[in-house]
TISE-214897 format. One record per residue (C-alpha): residue in three letters; x, y, z. Coordinates in Angstrom, 2 decimals, m for minus. Last residue first. Layout:
(pt Ala, (X, Y, Z));
...
***
This chain:
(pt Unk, (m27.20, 31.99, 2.54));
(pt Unk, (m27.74, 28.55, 2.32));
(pt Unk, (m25.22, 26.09, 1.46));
(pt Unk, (m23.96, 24.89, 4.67));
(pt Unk, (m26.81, 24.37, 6.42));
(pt Unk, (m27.33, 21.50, 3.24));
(pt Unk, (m24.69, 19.14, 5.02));
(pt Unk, (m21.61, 18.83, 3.17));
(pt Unk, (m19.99, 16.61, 0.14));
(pt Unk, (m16.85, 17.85, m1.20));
(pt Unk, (m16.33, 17.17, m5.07));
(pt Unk, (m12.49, 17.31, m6.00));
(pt Unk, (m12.94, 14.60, m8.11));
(pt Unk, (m11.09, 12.05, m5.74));
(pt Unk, (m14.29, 13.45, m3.09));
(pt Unk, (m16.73, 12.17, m5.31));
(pt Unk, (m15.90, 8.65, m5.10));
(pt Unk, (m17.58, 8.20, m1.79));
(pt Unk, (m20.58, 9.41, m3.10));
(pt Unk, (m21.12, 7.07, m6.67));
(pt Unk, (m21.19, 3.61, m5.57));
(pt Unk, (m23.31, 3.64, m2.39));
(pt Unk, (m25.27, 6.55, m3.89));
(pt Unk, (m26.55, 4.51, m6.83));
(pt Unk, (m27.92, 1.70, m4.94));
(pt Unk, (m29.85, 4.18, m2.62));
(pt Unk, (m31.27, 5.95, m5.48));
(pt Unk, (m32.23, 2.20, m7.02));
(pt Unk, (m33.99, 1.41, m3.22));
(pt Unk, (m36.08, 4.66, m3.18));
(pt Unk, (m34.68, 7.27, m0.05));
(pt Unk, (m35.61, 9.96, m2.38));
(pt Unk, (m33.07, 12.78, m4.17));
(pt Unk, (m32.76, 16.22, m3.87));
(pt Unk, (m29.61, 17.88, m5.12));
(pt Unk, (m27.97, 21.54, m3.96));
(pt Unk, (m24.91, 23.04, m5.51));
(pt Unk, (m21.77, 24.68, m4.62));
(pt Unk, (m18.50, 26.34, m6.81));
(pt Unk, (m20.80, 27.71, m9.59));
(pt Unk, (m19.51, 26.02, m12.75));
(pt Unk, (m17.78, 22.99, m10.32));
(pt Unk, (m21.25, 22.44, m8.01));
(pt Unk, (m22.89, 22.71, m11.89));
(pt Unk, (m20.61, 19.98, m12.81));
(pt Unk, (m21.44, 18.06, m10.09));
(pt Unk, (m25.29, 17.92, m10.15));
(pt Unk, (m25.30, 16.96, m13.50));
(pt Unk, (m22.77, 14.05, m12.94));
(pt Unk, (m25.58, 13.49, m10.23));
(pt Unk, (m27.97, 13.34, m12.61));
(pt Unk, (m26.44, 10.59, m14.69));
(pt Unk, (m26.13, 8.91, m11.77));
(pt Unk, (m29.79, 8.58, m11.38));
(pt Unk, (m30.45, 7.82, m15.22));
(pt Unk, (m27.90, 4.93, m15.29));
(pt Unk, (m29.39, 3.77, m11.76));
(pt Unk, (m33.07, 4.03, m13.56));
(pt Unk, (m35.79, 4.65, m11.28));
(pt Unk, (m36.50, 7.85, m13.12));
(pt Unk, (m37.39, 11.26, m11.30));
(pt Unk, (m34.01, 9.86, m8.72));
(pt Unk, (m31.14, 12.98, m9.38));
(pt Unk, (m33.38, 15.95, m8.80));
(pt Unk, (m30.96, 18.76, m9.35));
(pt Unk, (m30.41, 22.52, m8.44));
(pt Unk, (m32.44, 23.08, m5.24));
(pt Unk, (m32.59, 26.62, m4.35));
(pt Unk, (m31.18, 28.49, m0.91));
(pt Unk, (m32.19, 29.88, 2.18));
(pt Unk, (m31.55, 32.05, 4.68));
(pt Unk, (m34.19, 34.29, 6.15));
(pt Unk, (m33.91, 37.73, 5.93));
(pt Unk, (m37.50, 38.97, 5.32));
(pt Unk, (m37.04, 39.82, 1.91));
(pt Unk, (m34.46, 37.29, 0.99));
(pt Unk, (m36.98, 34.82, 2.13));
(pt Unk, (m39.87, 35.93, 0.65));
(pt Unk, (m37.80, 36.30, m3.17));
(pt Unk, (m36.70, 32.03, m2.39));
(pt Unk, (m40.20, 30.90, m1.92));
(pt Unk, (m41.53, 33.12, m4.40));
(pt Unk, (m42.38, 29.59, m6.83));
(pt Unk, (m43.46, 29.88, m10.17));
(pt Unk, (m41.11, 27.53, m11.85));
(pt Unk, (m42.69, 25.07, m9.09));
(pt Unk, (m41.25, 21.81, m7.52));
(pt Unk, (m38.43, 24.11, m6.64));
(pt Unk, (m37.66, 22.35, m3.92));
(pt Unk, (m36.79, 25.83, m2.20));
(pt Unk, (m34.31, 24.81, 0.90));
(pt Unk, (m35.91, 27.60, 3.76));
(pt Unk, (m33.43, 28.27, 6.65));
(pt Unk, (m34.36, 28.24, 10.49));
(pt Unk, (m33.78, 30.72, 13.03));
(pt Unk, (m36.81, 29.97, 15.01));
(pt Unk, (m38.40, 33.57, 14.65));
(pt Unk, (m37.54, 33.68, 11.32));
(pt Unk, (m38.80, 30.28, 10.20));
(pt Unk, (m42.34, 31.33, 11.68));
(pt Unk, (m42.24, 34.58, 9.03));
(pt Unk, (m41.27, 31.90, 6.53));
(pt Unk, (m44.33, 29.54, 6.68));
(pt Unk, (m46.80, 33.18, 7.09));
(pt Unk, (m44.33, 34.54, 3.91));
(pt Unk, (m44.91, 31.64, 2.02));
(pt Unk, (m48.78, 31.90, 1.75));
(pt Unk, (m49.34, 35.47, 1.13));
(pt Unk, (m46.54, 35.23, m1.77));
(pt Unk, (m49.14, 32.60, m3.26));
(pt Unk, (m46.62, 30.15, m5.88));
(pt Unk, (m45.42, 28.13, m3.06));
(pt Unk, (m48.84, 26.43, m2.88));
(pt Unk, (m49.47, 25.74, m5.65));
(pt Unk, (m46.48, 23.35, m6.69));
(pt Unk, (m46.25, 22.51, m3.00));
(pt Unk, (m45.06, 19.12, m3.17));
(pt Unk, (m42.39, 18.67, m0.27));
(pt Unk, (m41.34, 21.56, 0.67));
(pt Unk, (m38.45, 22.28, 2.89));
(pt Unk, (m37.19, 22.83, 6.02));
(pt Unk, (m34.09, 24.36, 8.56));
(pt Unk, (m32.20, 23.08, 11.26));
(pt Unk, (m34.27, 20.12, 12.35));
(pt Unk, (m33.24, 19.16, 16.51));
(pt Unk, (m36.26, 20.17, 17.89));
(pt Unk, (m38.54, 17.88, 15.41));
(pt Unk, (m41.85, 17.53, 16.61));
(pt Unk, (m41.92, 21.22, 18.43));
(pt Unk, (m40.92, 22.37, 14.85));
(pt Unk, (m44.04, 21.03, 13.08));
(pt Unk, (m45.99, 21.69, 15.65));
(pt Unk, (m45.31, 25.51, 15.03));
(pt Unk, (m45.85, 25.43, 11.66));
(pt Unk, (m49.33, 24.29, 12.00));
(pt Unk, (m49.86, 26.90, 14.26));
(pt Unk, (m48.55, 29.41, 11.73));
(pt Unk, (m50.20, 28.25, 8.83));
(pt Unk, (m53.55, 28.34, 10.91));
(pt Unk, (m53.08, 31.69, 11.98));
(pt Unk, (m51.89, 33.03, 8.63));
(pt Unk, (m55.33, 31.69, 6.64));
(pt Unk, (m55.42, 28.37, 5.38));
(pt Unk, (m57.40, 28.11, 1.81));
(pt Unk, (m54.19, 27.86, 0.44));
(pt Unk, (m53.82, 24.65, 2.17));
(pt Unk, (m50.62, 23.02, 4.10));
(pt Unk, (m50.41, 19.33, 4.63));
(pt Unk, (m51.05, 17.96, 7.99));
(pt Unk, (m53.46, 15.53, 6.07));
(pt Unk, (m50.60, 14.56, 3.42));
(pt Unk, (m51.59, 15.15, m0.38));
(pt Unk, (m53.24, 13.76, m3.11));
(pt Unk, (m53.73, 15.08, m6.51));
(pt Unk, (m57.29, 14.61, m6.93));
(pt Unk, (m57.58, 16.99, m3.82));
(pt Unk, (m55.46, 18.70, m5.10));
(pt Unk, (m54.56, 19.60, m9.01));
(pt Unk, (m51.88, 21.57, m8.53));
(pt Unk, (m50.01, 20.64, m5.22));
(pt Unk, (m50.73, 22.03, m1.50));
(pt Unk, (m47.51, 21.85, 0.57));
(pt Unk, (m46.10, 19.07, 2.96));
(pt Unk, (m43.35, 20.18, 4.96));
(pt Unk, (m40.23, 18.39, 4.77));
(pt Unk, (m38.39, 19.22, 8.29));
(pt Unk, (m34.81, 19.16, 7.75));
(pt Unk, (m31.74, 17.12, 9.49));
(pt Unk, (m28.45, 16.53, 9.47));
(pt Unk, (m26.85, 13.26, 10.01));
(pt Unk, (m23.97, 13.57, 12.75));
(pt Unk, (m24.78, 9.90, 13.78));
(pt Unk, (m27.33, 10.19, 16.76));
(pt Unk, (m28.98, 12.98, 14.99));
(pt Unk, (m29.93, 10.56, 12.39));
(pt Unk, (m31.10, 8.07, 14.44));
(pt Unk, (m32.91, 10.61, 16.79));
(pt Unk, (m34.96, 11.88, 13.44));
(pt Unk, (m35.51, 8.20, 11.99));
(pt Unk, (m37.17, 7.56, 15.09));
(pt Unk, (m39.26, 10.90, 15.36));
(pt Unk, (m40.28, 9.99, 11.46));
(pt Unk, (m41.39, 6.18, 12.60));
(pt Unk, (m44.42, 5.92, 10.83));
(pt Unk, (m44.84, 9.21, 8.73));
(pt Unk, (m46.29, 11.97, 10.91));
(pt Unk, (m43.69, 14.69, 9.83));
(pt Unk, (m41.97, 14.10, 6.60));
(pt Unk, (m38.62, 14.08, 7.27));
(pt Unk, (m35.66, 15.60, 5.07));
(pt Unk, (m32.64, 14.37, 5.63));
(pt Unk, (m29.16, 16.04, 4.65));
(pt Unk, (m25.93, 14.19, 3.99));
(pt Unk, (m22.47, 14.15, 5.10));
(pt Unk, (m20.97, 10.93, 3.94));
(pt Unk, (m20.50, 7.47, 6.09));
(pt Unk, (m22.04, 5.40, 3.48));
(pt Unk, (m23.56, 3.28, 5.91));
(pt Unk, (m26.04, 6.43, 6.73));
(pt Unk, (m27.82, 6.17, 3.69));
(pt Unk, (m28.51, 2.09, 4.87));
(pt Unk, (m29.17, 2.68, 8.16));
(pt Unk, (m32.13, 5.04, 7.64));
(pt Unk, (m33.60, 3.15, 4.47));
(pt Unk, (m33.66, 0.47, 7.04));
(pt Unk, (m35.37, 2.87, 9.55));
(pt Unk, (m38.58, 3.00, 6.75));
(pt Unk, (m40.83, 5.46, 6.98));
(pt Unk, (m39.43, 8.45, 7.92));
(pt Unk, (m37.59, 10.28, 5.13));
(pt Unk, (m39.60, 11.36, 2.04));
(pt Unk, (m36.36, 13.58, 1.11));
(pt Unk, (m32.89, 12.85, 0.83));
(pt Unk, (m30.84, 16.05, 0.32));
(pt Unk, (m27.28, 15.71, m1.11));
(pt Unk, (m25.51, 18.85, m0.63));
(pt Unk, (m22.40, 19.60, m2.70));
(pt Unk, (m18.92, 21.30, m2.50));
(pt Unk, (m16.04, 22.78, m4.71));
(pt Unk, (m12.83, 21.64, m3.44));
(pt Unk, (m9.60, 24.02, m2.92));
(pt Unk, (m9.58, 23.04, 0.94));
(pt Unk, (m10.81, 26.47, 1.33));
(pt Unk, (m13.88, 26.56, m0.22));
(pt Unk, (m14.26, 26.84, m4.49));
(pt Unk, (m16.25, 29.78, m4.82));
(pt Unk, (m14.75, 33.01, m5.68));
(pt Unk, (m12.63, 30.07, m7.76));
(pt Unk, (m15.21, 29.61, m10.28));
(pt Unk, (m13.66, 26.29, m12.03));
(pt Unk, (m12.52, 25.75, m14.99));
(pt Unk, (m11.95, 22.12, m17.67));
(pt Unk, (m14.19, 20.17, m15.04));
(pt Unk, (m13.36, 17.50, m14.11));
(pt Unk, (m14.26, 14.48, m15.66));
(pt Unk, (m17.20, 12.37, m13.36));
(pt Unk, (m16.73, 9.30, m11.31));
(pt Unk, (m19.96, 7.15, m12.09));
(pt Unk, (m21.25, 7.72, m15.09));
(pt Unk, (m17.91, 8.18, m16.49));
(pt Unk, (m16.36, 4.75, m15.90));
(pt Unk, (m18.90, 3.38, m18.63));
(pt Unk, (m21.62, 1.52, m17.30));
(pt Unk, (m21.87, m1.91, m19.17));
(pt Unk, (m19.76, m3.84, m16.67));
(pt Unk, (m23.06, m3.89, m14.63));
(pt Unk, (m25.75, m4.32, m16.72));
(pt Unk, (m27.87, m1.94, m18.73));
(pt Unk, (m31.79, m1.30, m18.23));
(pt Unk, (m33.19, 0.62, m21.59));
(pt Unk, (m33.22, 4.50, m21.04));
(pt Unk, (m36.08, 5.58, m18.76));
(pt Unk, (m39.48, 6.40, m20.41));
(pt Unk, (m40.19, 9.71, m19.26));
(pt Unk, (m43.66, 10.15, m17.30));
(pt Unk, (m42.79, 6.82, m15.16));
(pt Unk, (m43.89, 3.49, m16.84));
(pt Unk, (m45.85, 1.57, m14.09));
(pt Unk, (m43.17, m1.66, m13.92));
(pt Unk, (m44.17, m4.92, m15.77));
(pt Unk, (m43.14, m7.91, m13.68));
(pt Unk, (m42.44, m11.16, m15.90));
(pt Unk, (m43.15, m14.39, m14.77));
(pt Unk, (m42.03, m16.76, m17.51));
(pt Unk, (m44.56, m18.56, m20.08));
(pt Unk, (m45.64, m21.94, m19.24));
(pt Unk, (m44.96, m24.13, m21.91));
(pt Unk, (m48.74, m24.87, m23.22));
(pt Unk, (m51.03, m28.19, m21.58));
(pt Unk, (m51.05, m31.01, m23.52));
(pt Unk, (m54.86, m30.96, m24.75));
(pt Unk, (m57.21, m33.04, m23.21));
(pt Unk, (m59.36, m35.50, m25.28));
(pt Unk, (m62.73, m36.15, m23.99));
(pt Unk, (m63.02, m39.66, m23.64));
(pt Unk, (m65.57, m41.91, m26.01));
(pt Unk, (m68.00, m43.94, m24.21));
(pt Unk, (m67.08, m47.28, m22.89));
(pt Unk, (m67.15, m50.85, m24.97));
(pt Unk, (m67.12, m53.83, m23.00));
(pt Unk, (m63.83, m55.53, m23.29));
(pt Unk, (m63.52, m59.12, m24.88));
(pt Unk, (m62.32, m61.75, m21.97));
(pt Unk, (m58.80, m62.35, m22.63));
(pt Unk, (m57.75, m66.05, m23.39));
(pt Unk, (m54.13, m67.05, m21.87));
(pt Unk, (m52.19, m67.34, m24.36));
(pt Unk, (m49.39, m70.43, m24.52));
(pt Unk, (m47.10, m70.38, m26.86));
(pt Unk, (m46.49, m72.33, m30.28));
(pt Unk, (m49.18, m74.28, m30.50));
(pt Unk, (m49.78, m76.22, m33.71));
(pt Unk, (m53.26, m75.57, m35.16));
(pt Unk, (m56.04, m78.02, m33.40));
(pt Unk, (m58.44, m79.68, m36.08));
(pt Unk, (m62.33, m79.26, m34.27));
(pt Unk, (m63.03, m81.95, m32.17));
(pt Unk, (m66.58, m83.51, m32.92));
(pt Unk, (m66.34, m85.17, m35.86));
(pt Unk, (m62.87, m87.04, m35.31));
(pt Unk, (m64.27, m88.06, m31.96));
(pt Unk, (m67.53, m89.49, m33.57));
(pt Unk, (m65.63, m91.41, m36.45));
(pt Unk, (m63.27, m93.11, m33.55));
(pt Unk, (m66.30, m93.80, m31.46));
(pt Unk, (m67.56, m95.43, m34.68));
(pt Unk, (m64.81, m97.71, m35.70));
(pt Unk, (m64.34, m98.85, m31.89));
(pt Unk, (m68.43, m99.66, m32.20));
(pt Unk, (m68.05, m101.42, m35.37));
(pt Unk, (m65.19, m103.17, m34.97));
(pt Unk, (m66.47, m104.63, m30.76));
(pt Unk, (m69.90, m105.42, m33.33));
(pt Unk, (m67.53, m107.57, m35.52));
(pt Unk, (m66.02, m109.21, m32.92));
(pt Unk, (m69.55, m110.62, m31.06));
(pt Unk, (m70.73, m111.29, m34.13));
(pt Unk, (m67.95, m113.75, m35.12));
(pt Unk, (m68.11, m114.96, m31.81));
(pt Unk, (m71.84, m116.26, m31.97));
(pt Unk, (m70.85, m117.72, m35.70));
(pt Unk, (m68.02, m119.73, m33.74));
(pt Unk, (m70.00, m120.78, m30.86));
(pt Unk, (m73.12, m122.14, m33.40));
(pt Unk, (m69.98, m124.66, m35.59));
(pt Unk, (m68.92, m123.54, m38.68));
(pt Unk, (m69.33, m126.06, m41.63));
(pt Unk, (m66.67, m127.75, m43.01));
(pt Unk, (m65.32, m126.99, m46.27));
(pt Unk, (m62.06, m125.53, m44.87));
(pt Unk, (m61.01, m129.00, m43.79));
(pt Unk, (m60.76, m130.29, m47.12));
(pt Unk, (m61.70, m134.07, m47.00));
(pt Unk, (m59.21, m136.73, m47.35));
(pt Unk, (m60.44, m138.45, m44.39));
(pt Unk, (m63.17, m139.28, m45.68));
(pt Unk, (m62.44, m140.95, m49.01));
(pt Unk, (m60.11, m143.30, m46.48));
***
């Protein structure tokens, strides 16, 4: 019964238990030690909160040349050649005063020569004609009497001729003359030399006027030497006489006998008074051509010479036809010499 009694914890394991034990405590060991490993070898991961995907690191390049923001451009502005005066500063439209363009009569008026309709007259002569037919058409749109002067042996100078004849235009033969200062100052080829003698003036003449049958008269254009040699003028005006054709003095000289030859040899002729276009300036232009009329209202007639340049043209379209509410009678140049 002493047996029996025994504690059953102080028996003594049997081999399969000690074999087991082993067996359990090397399964601890290597589950301890994988879990010791793992913790070793990945690195503590910080809490995610978004996904980025990795960028691969850029190589470095060499530095780029900076380029500077390129400067407001400035506006295009054309400069104009400054003529000889400096014209008055440009104005716009509304700010020419009603003056400049329709002038104030005159407080008295010559009556020997105001003409019969009691109006006092003027000639408008347009020189440097034909080279252009659109500066044609557009002097004779203004449907006034006007004189033009053609340069022979510009482009289309027997064009502009039969236009003009073909619509009661008037016209004059501008001869070209020797300036001061040629050959630096230039000059046409068919111009007219003081080194010419009378023969050659004369036949020079003469082709002038078998270009242009229909011309009534001519005029210089240039000539600031050459209309100061008596010698000179009176072989140009002797071949006028025989044709019956008046002189128009441009007066481009203060020296000029143009007008003393012809009154010595009988040839009509006459002196221009005014150039209205020496500045490209429509102010300045029709500033002139108050000039013009109130010396055609002193004197009863006068003579002005303009060019067939686009601001003259500009000015005329506005200024002629108002003339003739100013007692200002526009005619052909014929009419005016004497």
């Amino acid at each position: 019964m002493a047996e029996q009694n025994r504690n059953i914890f102080s028996k003594k394991p049997s081999g399969s238990s000690i074999v087991a034990i082993i067996i359990l405590m090397l399964v601890i060991t290597v589950i301890s030690g994988y879990f010791i490993f793992r913790k070793n070898a990945t690195p503590p991961q910080k809490p995610e909160t978004a996904h980025v995907q990795p960028v691969a690191p850029v190589p470095p390049t060499a530095p780029q040349a900076v380029v500077p923001a390129p400067l407001p451009t400035a506006p295009h502005i054309i400069v104009p050649v400054p003529p000889a005066v400096t014209p008055p500063p440009h104005k716009k439209k509304h700010e020419y005063p009603p003056s400049a363009i329709i002038p104030d009569p005159a407080p008295s008026v010559d009556k020997s020569r105001v003409n019969e309709s009691g109006s006092v007259s003027l000639a408008i002569v347009v020189d440097d004609m034909g080279s252009s037919m659109f500066e044609a058409r557009s002097l004779v749109a203004i449907k006034v009497p006007l004189t033009f002067a053609i340069i022979p042996g510009l482009r289309v100078d027997s064009e502009v001729a039969a236009f003009a004849a073909a619509h009661g235009i008037q016209t004059m033969i501008h001869i070209p003359m020797q300036p001061k200062g040629w050959p630096r100052q230039r000059m046409e080829a068919n111009g007219l030399l003081v080194a010419m003698d009378e023969g050659e003036i004369q036949e020079r003449m003469s082709g002038f006027v078998q270009k242009f049958p229909k011309a009534v008269g001519v005029n210089n254009h240039m000539g600031s030497e050459f209309t100061e040699h008596e010698d000179k003028m009176t072989a140009v005006l002797q071949s006028l006489q025989k044709r019956n054709l008046f002189f128009i003095d441009s007066a481009t000289s203060g020296g000029s006998v143009g007008g003393k030859v012809a009154r010595r040899l009988g040839v009509r002729s006459a002196r221009r008074n005014v150039f209205l276009d020496n500045e490209q300036n429509r102010s300045y232009i029709i500033g002139q051509l108050n000039q013009a009329v109130r010396l055609a209202k002193k004197s009863g007639s006068a003579i002005a010479i303009c060019h067939p340049h686009p601001a003259t043209i500009a000015a005329l379209v506005v200024a002629l036809p108002r003339l003739a509410g100013q007692g200002i009678r526009l005619v052909s140049a014929s009419q005016l010499v004497k």
